[in-house]
C-alpha positions in Angstrom: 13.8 -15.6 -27.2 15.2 -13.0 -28.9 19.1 -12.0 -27.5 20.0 -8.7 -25.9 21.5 -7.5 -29.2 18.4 -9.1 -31.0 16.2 -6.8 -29.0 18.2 -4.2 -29.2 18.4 -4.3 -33.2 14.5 -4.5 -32.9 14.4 -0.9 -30.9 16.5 0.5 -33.2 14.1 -0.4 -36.3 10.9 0.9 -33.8 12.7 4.3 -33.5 14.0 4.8 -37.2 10.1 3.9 -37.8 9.1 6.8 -35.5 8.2 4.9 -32.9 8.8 7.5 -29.6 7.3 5.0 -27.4 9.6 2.0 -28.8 11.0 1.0 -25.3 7.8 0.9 -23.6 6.0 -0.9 -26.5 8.7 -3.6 -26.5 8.6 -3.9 -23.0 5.0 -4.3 -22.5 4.7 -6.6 -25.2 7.3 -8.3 -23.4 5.4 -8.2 -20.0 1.6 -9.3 -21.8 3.4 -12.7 -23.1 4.9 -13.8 -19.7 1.0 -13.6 -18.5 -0.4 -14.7 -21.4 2.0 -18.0 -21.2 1.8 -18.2 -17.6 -2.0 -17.6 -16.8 -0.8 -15.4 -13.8 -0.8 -11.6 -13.4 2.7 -10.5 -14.3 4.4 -7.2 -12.2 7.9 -5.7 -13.1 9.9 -4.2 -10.3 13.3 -2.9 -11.5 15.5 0.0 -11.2 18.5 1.3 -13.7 21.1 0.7 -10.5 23.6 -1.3 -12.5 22.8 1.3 -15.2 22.8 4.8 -13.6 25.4 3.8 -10.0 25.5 8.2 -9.8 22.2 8.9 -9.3 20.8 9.9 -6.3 19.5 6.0 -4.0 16.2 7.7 -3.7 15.7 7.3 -7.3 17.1 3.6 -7.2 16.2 1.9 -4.3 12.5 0.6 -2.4 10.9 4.0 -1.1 7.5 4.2 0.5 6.5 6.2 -2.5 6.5 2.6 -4.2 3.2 2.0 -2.8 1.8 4.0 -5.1 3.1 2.3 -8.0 1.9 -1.2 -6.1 -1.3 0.9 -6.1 -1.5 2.1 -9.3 -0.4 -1.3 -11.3 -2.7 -3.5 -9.2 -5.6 -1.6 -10.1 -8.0 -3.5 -12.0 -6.2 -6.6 -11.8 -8.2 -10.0 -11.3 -7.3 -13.6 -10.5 -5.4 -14.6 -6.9 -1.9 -15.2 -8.7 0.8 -12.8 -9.3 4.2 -12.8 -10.7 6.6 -10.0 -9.8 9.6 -9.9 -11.7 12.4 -8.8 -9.3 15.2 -6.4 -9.9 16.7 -4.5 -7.2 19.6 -3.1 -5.0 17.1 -3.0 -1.9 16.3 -0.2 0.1 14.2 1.1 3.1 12.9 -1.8 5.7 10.1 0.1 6.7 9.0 0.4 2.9 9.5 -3.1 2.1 7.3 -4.1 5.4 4.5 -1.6 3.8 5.2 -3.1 0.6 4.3 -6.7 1.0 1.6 -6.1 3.5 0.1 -4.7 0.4 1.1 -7.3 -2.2 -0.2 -10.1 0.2 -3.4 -8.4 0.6 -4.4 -8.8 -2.9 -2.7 -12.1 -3.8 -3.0 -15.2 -2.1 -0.4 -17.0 -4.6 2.8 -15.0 -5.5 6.0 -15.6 -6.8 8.7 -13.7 -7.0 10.7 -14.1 -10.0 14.8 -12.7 -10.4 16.4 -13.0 -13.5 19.7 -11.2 -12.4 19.9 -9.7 -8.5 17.7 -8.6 -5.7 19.7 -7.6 -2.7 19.1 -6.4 1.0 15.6 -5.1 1.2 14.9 -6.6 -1.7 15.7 -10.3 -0.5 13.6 -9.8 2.4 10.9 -8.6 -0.3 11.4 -11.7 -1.9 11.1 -14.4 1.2 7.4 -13.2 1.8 6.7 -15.0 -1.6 5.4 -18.5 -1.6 8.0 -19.3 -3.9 11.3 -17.8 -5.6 12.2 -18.6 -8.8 16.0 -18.0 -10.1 18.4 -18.9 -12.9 22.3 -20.2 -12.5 23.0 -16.7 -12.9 20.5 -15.2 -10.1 21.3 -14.3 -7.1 20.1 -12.6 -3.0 22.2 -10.9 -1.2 22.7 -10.4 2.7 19.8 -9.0 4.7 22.0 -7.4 7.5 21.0 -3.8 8.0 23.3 -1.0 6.8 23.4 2.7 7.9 24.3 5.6 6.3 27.2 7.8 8.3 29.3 10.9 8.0 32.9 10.1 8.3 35.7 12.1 7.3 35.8 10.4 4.0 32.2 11.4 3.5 29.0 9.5 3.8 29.6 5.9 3.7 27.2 2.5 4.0 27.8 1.1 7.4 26.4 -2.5 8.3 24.8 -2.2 11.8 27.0 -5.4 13.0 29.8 -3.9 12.2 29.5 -0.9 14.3 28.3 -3.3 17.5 31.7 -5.4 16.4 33.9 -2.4 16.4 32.6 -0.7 19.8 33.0 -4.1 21.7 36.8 -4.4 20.4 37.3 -0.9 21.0 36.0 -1.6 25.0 38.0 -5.0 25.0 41.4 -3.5 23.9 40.8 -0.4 26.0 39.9 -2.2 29.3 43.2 -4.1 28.4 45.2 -1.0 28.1 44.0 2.0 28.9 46.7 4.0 26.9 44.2 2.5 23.8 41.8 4.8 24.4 43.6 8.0 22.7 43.4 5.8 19.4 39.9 4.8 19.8 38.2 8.3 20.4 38.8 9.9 17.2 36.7 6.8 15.9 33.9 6.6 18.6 33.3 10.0 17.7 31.6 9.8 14.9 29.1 7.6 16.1 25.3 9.1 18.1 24.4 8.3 21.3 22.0 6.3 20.5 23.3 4.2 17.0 24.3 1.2 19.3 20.4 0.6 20.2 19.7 2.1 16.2 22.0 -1.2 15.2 20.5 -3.9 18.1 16.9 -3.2 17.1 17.5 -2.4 13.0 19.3 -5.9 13.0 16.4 -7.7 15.0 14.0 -6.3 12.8 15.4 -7.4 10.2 15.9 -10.7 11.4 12.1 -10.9 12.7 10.4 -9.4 9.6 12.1 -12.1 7.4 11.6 -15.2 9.8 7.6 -14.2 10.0 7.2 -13.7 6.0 8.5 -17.4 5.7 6.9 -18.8 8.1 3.5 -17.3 7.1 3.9 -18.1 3.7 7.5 -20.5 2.2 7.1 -22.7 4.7 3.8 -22.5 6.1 3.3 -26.3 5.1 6.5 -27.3 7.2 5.4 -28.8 10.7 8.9 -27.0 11.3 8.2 -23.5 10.0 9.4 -21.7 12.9 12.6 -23.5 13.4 13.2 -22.8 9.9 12.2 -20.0 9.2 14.2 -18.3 11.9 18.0 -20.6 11.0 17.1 -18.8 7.4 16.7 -15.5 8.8 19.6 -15.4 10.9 22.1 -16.8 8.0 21.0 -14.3 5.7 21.6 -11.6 8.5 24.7 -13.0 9.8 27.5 -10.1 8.6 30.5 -12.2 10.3 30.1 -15.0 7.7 29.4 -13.2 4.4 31.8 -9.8 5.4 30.1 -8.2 3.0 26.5 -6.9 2.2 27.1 -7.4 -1.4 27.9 -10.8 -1.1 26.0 -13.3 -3.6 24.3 -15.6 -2.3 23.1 -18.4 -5.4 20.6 -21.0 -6.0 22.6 -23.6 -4.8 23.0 -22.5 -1.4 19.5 -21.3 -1.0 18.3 -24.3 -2.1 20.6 -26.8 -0.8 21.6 -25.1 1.9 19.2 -23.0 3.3 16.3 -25.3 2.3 14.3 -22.4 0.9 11.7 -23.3 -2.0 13.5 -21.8 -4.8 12.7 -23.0 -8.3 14.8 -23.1 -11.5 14.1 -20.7 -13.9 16.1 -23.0 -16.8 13.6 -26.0 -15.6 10.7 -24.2 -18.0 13.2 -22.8 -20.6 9.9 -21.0 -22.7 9.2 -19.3 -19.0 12.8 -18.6 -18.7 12.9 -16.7 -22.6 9.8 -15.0 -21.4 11.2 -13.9 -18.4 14.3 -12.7 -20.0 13.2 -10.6 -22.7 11.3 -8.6 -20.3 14.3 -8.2 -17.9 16.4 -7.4 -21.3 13.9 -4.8 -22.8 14.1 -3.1 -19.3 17.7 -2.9 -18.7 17.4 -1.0 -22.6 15.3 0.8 -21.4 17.7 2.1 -18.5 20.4 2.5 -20.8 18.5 4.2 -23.6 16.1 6.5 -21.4 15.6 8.9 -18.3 13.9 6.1 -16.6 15.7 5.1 -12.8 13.0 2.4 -11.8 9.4 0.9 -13.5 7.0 -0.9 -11.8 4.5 -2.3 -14.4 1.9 -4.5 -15.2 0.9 -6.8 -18.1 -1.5 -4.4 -19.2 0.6 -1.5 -19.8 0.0 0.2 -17.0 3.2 1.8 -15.3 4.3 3.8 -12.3 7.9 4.8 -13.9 10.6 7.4 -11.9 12.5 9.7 -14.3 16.2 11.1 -13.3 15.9 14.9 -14.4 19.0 15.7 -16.3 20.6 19.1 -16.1 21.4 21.0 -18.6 24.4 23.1 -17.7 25.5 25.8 -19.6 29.1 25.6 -21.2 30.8 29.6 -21.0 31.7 31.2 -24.4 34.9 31.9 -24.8 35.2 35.8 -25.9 35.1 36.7 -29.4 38.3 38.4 -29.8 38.3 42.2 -30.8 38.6 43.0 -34.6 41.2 45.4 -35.6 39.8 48.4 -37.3 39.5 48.0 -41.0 41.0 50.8 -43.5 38.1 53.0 -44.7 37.9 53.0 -48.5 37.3 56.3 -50.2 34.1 56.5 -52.5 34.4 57.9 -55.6 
């Protein structure tokens, strides 16, 4: 496997060659060995998060519009098995619940493969696989649902658990004292009529979505799939334990833990040099390119989101006036 500076070096020599397309060439190669070694359809799913943080989420995280690249990548694809190389911040629910309907409906065997991080939305994504595979390194996150909300520090990430925690304090130390209710207001506030259902239902969804992927698929062979399957959804949903949605959740507890079927990527180390190289040449090619997110097959074909960068104009500063020069008489 060649190292990240290895395959940078190697992108380098593509583009002093002329190369214009040396990302996506190195990339695809990349992609085509993984299959080729694997005898499985191979599908990246990644996004430049780590790599671009200030771009707009839209760009970054799982949209409905990522049906299309599903769509467009499957096309033309044979066999029952499918790989999908996992890299993600997460996103919208409703999209991921759209997204694996799809996936599922075209492969009866799929794995789900993360070399560094798939988080929220796209943890859930990955319990509808039969299997996970991950390295040391690798890691889930939290599935508790999060919602975007105006405050006066601007728009902030809000996890749905959080807000049901805070309004029962607030009616706890209110009904206590009633002189607490001056303190609370400016805080309740902020919040719709209708979020505290919003959280109840976003939160059982969640919970629900999860606990049916598994059971359908990770542990459809376990005369205890439903028992399972719903103790893993509700620790991976359970805010009060992992006090943050960004919290890493490893192998080791997944496996151990958890009991989820989660294989080592380091077990097959010429799968995990495969695996890597294409996580590597993408990451390059969010650092080098306009590219936000690629979804991709082994054949080349690609459904890839570009950032638009904007040009803005620097002002001149004024050319400063010329004093008037002596004329020189002519003889």
């Amino acid at each position: 496997m060649p190292t990240w500076g290895e395959l940078l070096t190697k992108l380098q020599q593509l583009q002093k060659e002329g190369r214009a397309d040396a990302f996506d060439l190195v990339r695809r190669e990349a992609l085509s060995d993984l299959a080729n070694y694997t005898g499985r359809n191979a599908i990246l799913y990644a996004t430049g998060h780590l790599q671009k943080p200030r771009v707009p989420p839209e760009l970054l995280s799982i949209t409905n519009e990522d049906i299309e690249g599903f769509m467009e990548v499957f096309h033309g694809l044979s066999g029952t098995s499918v790989d999908i190389i996992l890299h993600s911040p997460g996103g919208r629910v409703e999209a991921t619940e759209a997204i694996v309907k799809y996936i599922r409906s075209k492969f009866s065997d799929v794995r789900v493969i993360v070399p560094h991080e798939a988080m929220s939305a796209a943890t859930m994504l990955a319990c509808a696989a039969d299997q996970i595979v991950m390295g040391r390194q690798s890691y889930l996150g939290p599935i508790d649902p999060q919602f975007q909300l105006e405050t006066p520090l601007g728009i902030q990430s809000v996890p749905a658990r959080a807000i049901l925690d805070q309004f029962d304090r607030a009616k706890r130390e209110c009904g206590e004292d009633r002189t607490n209710l001056a303190v609370w207001i400016p805080s309740l506030q902020q919040y719709g009529p209708a979020l505290l259902e919003q959280c109840e239902h976003a939160i059982a969804l969640s919970k629900e979505l999860v606990s049916g992927w598994l059971a359908q698929w990770m542990f459809r062979k376990s005369k205890r799939r439903t028992e399972r399957s719903d103790q893993v959804a509700n620790a991976l949903a359970a805010h009060e334990d992992w006090r943050t949605h960004a919290r890493p959740l490893d192998s080791i507890y997944l496996r151990r833990t958890l009991k989820m079927k989660i294989d080592s990527l380091e077990a097959d180390q010429q799968l995990q040099d495969k695996v890597l190289t294409v996580y590597h040449a993408a990451m390059h090619t969010f650092s080098a390119t306009a590219a936000t997110k690629i979804i991709e097959n082994q054949n080349g074909k690609a459904f890839i989101k570009l950032v638009q960068q904007k040009v803005v104009p620097t002002p001149q500063a004024p050319i400063p006036a010329q004093p008037p020069q002596p004329q020189q008489s002519r003889q």
